[in-house]
py3Dmol code that shows the C-alpha trace and the ligand (Angstrom):
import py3Dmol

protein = """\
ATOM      1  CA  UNK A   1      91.957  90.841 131.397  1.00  0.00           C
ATOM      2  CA  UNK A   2      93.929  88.778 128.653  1.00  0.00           C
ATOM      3  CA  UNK A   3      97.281  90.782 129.613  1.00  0.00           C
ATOM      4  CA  UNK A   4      96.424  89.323 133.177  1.00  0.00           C
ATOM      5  CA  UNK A   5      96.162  86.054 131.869  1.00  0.00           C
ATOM      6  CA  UNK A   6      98.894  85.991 130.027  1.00  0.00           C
ATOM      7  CA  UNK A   7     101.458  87.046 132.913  1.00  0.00           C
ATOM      8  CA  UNK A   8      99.328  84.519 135.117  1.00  0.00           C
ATOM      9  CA  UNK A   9     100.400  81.568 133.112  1.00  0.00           C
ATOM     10  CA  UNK A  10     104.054  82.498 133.946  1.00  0.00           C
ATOM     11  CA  UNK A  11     103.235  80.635 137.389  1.00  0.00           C
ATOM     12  CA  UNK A  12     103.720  77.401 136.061  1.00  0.00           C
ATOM     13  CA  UNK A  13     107.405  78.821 135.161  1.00  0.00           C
ATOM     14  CA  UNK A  14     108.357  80.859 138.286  1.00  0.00           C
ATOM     15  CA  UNK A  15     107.424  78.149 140.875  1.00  0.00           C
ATOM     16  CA  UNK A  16     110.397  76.363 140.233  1.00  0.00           C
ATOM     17  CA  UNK A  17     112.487  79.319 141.752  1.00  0.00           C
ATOM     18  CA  UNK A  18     110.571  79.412 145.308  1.00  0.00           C
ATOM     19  CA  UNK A  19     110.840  75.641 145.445  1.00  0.00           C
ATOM     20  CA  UNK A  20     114.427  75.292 144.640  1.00  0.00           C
ATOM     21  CA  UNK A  21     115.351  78.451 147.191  1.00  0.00           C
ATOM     22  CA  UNK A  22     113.254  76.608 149.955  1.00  0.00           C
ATOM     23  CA  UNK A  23     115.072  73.212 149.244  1.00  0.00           C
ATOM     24  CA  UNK A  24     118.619  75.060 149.258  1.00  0.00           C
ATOM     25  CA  UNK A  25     117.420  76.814 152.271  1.00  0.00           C
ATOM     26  CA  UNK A  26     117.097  73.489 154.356  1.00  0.00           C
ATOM     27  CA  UNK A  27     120.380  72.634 152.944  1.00  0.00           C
ATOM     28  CA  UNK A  28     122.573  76.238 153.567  1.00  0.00           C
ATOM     29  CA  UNK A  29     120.424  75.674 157.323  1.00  0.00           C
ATOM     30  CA  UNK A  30     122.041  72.763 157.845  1.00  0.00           C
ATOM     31  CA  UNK A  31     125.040  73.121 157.012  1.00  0.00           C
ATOM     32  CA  UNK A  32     125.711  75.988 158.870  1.00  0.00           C
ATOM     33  CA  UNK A  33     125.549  74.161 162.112  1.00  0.00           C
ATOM     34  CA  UNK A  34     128.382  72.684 161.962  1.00  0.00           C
ATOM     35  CA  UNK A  35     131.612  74.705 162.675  1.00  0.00           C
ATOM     36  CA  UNK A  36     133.452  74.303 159.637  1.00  0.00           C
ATOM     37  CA  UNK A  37     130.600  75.761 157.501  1.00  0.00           C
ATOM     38  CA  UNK A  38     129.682  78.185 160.253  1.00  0.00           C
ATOM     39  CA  UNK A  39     130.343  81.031 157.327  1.00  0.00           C
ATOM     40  CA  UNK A  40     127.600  79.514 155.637  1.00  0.00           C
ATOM     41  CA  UNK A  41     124.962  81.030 157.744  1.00  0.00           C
ATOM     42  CA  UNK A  42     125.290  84.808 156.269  1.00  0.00           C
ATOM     43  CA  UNK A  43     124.367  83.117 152.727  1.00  0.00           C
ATOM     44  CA  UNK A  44     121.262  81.800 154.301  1.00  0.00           C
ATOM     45  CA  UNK A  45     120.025  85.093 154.876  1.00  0.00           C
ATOM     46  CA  UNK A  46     120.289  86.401 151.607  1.00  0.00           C
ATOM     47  CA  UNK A  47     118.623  83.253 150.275  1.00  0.00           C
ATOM     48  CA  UNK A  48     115.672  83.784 152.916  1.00  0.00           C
ATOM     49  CA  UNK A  49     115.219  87.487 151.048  1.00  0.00           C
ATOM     50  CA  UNK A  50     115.350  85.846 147.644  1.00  0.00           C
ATOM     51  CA  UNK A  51     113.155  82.854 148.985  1.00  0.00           C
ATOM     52  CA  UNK A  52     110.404  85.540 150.367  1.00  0.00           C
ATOM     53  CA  UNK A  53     110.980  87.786 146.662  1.00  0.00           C
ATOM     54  CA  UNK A  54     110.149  85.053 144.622  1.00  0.00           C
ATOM     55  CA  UNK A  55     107.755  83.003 146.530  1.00  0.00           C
ATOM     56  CA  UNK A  56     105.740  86.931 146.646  1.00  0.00           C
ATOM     57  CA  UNK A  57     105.743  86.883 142.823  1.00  0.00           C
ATOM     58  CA  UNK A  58     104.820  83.108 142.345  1.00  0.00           C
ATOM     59  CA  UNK A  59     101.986  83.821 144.556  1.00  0.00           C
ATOM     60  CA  UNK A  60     101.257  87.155 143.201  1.00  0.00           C
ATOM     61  CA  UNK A  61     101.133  85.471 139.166  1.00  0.00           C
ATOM     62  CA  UNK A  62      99.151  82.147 141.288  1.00  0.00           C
ATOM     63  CA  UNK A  63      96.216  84.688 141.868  1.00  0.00           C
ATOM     64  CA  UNK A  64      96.193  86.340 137.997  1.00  0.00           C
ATOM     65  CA  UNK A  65      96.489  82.380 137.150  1.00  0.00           C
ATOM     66  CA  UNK A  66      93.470  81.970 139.466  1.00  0.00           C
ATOM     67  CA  UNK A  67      91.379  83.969 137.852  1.00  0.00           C
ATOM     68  CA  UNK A  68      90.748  82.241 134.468  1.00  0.00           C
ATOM     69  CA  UNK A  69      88.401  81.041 136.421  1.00  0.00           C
ATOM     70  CA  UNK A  70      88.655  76.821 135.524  1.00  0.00           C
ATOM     71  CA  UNK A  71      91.094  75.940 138.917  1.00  0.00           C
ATOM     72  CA  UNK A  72      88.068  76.745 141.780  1.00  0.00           C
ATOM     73  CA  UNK A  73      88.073  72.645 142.865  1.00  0.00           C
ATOM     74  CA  UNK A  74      89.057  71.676 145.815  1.00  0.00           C
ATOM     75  CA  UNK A  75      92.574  70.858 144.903  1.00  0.00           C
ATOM     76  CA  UNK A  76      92.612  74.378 143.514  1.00  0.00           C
ATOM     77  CA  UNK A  77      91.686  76.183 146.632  1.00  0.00           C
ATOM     78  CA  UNK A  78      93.941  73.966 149.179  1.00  0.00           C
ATOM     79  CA  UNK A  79      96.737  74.903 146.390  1.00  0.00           C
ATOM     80  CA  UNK A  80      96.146  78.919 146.846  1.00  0.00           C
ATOM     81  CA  UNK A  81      95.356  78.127 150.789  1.00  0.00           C
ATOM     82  CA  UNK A  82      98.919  76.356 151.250  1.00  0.00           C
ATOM     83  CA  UNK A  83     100.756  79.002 148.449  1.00  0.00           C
ATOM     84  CA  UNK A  84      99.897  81.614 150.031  1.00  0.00           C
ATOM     85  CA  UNK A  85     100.281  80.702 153.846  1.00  0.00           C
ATOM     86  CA  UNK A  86     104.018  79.270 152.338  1.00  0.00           C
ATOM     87  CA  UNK A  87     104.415  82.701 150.940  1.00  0.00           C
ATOM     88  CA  UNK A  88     103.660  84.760 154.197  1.00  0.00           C
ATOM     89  CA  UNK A  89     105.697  82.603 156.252  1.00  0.00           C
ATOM     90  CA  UNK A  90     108.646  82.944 154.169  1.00  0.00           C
ATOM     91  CA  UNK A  91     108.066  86.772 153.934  1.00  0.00           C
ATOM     92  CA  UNK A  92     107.732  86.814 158.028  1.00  0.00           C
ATOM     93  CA  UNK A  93     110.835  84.363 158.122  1.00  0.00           C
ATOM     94  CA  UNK A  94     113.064  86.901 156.195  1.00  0.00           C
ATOM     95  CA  UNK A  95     112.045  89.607 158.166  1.00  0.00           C
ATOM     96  CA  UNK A  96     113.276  88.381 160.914  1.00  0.00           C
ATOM     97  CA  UNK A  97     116.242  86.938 159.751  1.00  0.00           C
ATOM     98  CA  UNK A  98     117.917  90.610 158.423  1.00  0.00           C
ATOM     99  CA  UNK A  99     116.408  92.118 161.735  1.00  0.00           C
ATOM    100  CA  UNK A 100     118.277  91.959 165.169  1.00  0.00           C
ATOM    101  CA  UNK A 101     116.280  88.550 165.925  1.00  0.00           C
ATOM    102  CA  UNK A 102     118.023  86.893 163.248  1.00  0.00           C
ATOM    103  CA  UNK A 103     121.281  86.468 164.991  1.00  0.00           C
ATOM    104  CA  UNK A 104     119.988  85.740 168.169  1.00  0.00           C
ATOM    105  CA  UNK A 105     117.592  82.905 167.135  1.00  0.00           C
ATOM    106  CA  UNK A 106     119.529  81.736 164.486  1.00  0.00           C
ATOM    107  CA  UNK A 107     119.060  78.184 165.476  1.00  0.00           C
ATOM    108  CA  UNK A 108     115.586  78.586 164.754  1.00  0.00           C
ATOM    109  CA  UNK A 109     115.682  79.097 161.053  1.00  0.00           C
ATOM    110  CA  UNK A 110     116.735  75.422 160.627  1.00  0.00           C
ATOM    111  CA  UNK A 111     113.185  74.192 161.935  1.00  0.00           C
ATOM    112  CA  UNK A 112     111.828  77.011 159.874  1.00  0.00           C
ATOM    113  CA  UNK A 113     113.355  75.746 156.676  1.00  0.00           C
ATOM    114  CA  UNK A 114     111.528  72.472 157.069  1.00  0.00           C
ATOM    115  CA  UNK A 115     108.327  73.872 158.007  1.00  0.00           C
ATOM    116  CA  UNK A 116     108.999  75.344 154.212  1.00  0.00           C
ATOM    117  CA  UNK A 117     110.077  72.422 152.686  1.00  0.00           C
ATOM    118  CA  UNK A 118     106.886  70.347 154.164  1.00  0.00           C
ATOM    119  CA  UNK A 119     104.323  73.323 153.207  1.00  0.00           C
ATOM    120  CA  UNK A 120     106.093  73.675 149.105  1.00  0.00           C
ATOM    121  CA  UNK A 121     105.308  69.581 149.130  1.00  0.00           C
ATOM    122  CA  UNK A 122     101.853  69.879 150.431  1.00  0.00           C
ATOM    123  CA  UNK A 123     101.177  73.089 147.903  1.00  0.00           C
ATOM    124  CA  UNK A 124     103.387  70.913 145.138  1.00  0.00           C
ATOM    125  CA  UNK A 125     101.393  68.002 145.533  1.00  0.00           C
ATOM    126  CA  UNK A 126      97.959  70.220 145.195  1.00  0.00           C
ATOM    127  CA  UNK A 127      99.248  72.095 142.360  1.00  0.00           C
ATOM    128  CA  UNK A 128     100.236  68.448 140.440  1.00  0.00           C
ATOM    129  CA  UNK A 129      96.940  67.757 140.934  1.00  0.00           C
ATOM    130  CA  UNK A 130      95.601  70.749 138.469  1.00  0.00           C
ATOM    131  CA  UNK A 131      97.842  69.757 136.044  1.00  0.00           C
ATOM    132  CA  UNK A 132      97.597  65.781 136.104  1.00  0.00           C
ATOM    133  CA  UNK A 133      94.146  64.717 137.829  1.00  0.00           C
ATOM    134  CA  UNK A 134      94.413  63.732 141.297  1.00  0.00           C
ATOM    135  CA  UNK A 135      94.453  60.370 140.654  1.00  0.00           C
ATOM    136  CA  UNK A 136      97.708  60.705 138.309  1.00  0.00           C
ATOM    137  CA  UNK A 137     100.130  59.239 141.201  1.00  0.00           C
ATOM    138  CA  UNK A 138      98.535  56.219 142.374  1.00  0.00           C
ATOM    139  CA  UNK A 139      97.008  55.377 138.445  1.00  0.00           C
ATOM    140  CA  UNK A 140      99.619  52.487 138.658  1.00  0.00           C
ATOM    141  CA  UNK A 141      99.351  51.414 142.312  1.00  0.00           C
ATOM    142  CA  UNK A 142      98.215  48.438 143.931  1.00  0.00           C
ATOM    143  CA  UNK A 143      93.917  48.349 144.244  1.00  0.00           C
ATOM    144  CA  UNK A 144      94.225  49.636 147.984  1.00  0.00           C
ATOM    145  CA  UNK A 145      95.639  52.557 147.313  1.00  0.00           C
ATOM    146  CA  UNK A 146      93.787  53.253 144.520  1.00  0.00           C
ATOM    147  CA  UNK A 147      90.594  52.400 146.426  1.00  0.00           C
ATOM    148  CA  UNK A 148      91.966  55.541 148.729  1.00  0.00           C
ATOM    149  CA  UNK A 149      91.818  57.546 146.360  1.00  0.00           C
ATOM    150  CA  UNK A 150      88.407  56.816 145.091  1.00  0.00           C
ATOM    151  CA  UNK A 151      89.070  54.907 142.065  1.00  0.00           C
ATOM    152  CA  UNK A 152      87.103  51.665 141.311  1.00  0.00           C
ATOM    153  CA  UNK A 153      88.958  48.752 140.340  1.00  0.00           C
ATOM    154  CA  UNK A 154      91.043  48.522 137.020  1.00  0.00           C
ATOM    155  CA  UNK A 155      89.416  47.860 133.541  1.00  0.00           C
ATOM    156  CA  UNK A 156      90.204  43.978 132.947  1.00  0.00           C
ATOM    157  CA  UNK A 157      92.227  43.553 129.976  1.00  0.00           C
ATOM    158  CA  UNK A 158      89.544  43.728 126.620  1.00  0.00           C
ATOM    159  CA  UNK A 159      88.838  40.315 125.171  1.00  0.00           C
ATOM    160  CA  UNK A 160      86.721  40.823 122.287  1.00  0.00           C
ATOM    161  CA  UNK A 161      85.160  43.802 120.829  1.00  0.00           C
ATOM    162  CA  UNK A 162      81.752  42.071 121.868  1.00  0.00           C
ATOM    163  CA  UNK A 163      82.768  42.154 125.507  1.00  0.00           C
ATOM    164  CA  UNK A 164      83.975  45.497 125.567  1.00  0.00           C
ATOM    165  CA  UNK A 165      81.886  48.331 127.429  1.00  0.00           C
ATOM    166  CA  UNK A 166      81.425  51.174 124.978  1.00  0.00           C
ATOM    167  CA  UNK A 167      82.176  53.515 127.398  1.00  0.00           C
ATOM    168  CA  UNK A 168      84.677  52.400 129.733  1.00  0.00           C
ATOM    169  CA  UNK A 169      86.490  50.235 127.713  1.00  0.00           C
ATOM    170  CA  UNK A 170      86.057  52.647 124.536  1.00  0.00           C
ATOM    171  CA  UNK A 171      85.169  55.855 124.452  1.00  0.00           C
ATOM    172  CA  UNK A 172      86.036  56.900 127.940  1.00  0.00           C
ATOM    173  CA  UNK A 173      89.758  56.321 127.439  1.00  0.00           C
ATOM    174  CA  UNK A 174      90.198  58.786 124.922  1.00  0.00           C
ATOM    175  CA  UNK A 175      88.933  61.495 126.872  1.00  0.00           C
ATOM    176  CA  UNK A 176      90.994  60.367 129.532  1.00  0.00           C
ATOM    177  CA  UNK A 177      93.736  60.751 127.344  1.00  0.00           C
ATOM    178  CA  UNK A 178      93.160  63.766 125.362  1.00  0.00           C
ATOM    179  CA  UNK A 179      90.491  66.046 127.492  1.00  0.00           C
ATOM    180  CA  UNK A 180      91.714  65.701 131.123  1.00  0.00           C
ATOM    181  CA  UNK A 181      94.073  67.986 131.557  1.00  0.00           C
ATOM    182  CA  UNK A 182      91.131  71.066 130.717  1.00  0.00           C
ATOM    183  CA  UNK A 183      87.950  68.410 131.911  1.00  0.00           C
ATOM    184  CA  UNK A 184      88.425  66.591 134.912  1.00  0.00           C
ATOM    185  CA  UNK A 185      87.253  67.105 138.390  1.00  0.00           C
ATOM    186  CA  UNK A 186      89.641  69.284 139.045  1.00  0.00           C
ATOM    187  CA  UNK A 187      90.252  71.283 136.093  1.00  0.00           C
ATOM    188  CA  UNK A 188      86.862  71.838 134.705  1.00  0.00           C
ATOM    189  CA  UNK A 189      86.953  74.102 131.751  1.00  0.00           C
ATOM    190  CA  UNK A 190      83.649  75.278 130.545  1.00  0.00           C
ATOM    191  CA  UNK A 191      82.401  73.680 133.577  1.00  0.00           C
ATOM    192  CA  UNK A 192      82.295  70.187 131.539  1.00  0.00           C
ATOM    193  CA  UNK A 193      83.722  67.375 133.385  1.00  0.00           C
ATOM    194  CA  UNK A 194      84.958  64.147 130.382  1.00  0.00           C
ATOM    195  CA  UNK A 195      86.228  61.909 133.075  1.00  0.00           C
ATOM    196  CA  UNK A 196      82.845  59.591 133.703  1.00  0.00           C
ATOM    197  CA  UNK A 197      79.615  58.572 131.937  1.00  0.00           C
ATOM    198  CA  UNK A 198      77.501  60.845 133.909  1.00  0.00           C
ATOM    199  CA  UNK A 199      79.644  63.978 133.203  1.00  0.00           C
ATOM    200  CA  UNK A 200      79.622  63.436 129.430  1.00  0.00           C
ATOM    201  CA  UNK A 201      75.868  63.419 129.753  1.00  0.00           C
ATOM    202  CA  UNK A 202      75.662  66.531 132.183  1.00  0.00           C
ATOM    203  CA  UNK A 203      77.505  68.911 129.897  1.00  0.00           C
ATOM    204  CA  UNK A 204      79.295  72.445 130.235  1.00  0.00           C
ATOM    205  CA  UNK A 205      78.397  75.811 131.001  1.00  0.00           C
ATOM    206  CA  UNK A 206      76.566  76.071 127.319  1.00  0.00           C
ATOM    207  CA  UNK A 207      74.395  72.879 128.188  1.00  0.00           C
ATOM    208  CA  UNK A 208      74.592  69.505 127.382  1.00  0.00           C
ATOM    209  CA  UNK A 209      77.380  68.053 124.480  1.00  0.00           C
ATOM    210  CA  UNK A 210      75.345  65.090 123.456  1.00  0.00           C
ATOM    211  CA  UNK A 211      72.478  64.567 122.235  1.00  0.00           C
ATOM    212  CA  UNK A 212      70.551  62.054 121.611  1.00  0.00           C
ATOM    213  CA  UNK A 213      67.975  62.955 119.539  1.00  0.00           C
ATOM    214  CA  UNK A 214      70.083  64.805 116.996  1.00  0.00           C
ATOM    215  CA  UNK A 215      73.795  62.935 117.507  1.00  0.00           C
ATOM    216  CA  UNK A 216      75.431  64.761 114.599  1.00  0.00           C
ATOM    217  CA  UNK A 217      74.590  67.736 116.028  1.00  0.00           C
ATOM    218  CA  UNK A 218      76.098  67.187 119.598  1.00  0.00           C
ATOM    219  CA  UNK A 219      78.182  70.112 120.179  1.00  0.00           C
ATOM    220  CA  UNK A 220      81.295  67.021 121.432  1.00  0.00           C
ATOM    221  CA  UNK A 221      81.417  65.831 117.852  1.00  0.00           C
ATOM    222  CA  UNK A 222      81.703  69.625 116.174  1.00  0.00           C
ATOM    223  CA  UNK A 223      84.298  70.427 118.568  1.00  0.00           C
ATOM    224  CA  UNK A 224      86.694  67.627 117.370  1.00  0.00           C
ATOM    225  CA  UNK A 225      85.488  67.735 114.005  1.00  0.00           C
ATOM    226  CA  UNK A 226      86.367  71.299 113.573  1.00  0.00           C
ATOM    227  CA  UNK A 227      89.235  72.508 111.317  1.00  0.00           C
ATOM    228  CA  UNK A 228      92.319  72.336 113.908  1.00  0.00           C
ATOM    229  CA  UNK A 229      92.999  75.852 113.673  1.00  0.00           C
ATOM    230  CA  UNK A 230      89.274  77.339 114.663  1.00  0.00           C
ATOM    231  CA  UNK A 231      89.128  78.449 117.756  1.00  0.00           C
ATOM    232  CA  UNK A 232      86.994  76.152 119.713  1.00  0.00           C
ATOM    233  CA  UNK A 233      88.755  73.228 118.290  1.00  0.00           C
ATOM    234  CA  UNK A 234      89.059  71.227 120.889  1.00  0.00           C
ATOM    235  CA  UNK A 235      91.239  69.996 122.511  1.00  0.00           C
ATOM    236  CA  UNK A 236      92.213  73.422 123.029  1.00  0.00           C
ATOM    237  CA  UNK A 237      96.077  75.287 123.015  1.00  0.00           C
ATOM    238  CA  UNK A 238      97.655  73.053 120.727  1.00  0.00           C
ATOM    239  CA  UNK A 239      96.900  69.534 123.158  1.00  0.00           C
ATOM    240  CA  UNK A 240      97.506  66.394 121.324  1.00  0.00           C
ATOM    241  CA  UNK A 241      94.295  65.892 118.875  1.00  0.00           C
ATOM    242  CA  UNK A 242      92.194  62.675 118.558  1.00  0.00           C
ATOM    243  CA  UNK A 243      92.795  60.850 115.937  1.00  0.00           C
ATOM    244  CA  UNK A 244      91.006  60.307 112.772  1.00  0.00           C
ATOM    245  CA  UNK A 245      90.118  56.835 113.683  1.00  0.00           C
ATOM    246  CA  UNK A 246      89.301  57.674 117.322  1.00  0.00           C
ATOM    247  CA  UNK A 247      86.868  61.022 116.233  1.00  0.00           C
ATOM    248  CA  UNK A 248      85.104  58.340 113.719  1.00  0.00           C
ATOM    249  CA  UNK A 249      84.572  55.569 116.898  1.00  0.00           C
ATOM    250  CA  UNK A 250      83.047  58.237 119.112  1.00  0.00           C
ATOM    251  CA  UNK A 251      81.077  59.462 115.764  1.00  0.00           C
ATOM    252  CA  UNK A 252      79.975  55.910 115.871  1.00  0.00           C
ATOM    253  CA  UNK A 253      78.968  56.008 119.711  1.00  0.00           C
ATOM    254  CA  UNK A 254      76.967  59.070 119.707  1.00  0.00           C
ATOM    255  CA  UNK A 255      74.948  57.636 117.065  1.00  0.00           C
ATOM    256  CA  UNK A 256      74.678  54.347 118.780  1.00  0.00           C
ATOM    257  CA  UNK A 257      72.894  56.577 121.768  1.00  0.00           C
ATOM    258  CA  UNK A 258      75.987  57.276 123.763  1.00  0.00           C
ATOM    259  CA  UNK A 259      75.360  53.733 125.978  1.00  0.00           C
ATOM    260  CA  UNK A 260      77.412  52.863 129.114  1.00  0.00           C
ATOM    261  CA  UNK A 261      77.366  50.502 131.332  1.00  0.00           C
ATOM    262  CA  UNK A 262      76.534  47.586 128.645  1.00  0.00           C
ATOM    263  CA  UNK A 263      78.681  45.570 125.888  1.00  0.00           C
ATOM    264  CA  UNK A 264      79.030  46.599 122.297  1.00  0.00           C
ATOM    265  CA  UNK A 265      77.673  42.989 121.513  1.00  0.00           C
ATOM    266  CA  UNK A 266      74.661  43.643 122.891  1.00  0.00           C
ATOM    267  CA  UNK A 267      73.712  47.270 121.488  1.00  0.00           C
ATOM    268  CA  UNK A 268      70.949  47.955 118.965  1.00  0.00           C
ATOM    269  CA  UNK A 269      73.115  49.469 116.291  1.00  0.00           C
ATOM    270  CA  UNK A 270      76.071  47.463 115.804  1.00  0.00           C
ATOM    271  CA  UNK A 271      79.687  49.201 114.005  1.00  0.00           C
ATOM    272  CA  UNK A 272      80.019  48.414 110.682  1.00  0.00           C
ATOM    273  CA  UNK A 273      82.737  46.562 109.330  1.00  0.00           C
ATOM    274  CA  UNK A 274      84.734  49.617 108.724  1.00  0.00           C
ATOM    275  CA  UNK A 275      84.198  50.735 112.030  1.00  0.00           C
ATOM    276  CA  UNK A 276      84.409  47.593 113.676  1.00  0.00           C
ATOM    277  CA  UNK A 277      87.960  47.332 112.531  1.00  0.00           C
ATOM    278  CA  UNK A 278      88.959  50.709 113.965  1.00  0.00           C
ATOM    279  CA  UNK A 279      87.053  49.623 117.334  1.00  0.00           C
ATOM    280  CA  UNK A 280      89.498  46.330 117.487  1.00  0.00           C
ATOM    281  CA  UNK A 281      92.116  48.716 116.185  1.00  0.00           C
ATOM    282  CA  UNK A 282      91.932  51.162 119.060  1.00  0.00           C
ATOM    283  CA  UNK A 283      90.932  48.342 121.872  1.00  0.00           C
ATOM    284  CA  UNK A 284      94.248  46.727 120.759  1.00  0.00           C
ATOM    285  CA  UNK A 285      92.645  43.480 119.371  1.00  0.00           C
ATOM    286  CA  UNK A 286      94.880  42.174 116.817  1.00  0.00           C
ATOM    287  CA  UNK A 287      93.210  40.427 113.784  1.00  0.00           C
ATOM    288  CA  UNK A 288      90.290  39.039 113.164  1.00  0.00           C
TER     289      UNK A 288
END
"""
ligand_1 = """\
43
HEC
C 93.994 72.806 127.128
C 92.710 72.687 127.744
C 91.637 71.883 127.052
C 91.710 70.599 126.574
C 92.916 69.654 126.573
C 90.389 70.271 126.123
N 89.540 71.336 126.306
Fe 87.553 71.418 125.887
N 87.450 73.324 126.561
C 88.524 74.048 127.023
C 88.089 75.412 127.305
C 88.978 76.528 127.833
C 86.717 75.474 126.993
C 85.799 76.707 127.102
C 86.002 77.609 125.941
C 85.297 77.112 124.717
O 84.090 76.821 124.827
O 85.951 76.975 123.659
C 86.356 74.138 126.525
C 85.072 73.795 126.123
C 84.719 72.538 125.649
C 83.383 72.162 125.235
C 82.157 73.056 125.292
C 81.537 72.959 126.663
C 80.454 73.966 126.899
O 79.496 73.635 127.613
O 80.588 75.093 126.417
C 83.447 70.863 124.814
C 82.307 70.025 124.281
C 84.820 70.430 124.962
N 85.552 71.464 125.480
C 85.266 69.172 124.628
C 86.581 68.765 124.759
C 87.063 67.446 124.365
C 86.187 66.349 123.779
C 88.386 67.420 124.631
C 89.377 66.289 124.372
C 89.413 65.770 123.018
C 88.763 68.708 125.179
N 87.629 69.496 125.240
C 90.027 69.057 125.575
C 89.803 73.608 127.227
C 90.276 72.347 126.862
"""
view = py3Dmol.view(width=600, height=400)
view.addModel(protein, "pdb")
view.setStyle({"model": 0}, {"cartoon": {"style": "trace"}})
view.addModel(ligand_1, "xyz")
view.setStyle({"model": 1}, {"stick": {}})
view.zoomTo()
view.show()
């Protein structure tokens, strides 16, 4: 099975070939209209072959890709839905284009091109999506289109380190940062989802992460507290660690009972100085 794996992380490589093929296709398409690039048009069909090749391969690697077994969201499955209807189409469109049809419909294969184009955006946009969250594109837009995409409002900027929510404000980030590309709602490794309150506290596949009875036990803190070469360090393959000064904070938060929806001023246990500083540190409170 790891051999599988292995080629099916080539995906993320080969895609590019399909997509620039189908883009030069709608080009070569074009072109060949017009008279004076009417010799255009026997290129095209070459580049429909090579188009239908690699798009066969893409897919092919897509499915060994597949089945690691973290990519069955929804974004996931429209991604192999469109790949794979993209794929056949192209396949069908070459075949026709070498046959005897090809000549004689050859003003069809300009429509066909951007019926290609459209479906590598729609599978494009599905497959960004795995890799970035699908929220990545519209993190920066205006409320209303964030709204449409199911994201609350934006954080106000932190005043104090009294006002700030422990989890939203704090702790939350960092997993943003550092965990979603493996633990979001649509890439859910282990079946553990980092990006809200409720996921933290749901767990993964091996149970819950935190607890709150034992906090230095919570299997969270001993996977970022592990040496950085064991295995289940996390975050996995290499990622961008946490930082010292982050992995203390969220130290500091599971104690503190893992709260949400409430202000550091107001919890029980309060950060010591030491800690406190790190908190302003990392909320990007100068001074005081
Ligand atoms: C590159 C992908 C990747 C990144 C980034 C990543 N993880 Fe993971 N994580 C995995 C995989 C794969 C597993 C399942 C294998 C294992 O348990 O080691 C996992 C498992 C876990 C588990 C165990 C869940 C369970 O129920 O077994 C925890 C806890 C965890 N990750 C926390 C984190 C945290 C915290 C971060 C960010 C600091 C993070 N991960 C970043 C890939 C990743």
């Amino acid at each position: 099975m790891d051999f599988i794996y292995l080629l099916g992380r080539f995906h993320v490589v080969v895609l590019h070939i399909p997509l620039g093929v189908v883009v030069a296709l709608f080009i070569l398409e074009l072109l060949s209209r017009r008279e004076k690039y009417r010799h255009l048009a026997s290129a095209s069909t070459y580049l429909w072959v090579v188009g239908a090749v690699s798009a066969t391969v893409t897919v092919a690697l897509g499915y060994m890709h597949f089945a690691e077994g973290s990519f069955d969201s929804a974004s996931g499955i429209q991604h192999r839905t469109f790949g794979t209807v993209l794929a056949v189409a192209l396949v069908i469109a070459a075949a026709l284009r070498v046959s005897a049809y090809g000549q004689r419909y050859a003003s069809w294969f300009l429509p066909a091109s951007i019926l290609m184009v459209v479906l590598a955006t729609i599978t494009g946009h599905y497959g960004g999506n795995l890799t970035h969250g699908s929220t990545y594109l519209v993190e920066y837009s205006p409320q209303f289109v964030r709204s449409m995409a199911g994201l609350g409002p934006r954080r106000p900027p932190v005043e104090s380190l009294e006002s700030a929510d422990p989890f939203l404000d704090l702790v939350g980030p960092m997993f943003s940062q550092r965990c979603s590309r493996c633990h979001s709602d649509d890439t859910r490794e282990a079946d553990l989802n980092l990006m809200s309150h409720a996921g933290v506290m749901r767990g993964g596949e091996s149970g819950p992460v935190v607890s709150r009875a034992r906090p230095q036990a919570s299997e969270l803190l001993s996977r970022i507290t592990l040496p950085p070469d064991d295995e289940a360090f996390m975050p996995a393959e290499g990622n961008t660690p946490l930082t010292e000064a982050q992995v203390r904070i969220i130290e500091w938060w599971l104690m503190a009972g893992a709260p949400a929806d409430t202000t550091i001023g107001e919890l029980e246990s309060q950060p010591d100085a030491t800690t406190a500083t790190l908190i302003r540190a990392e909320l990007g409170l100068s001074g005081s």
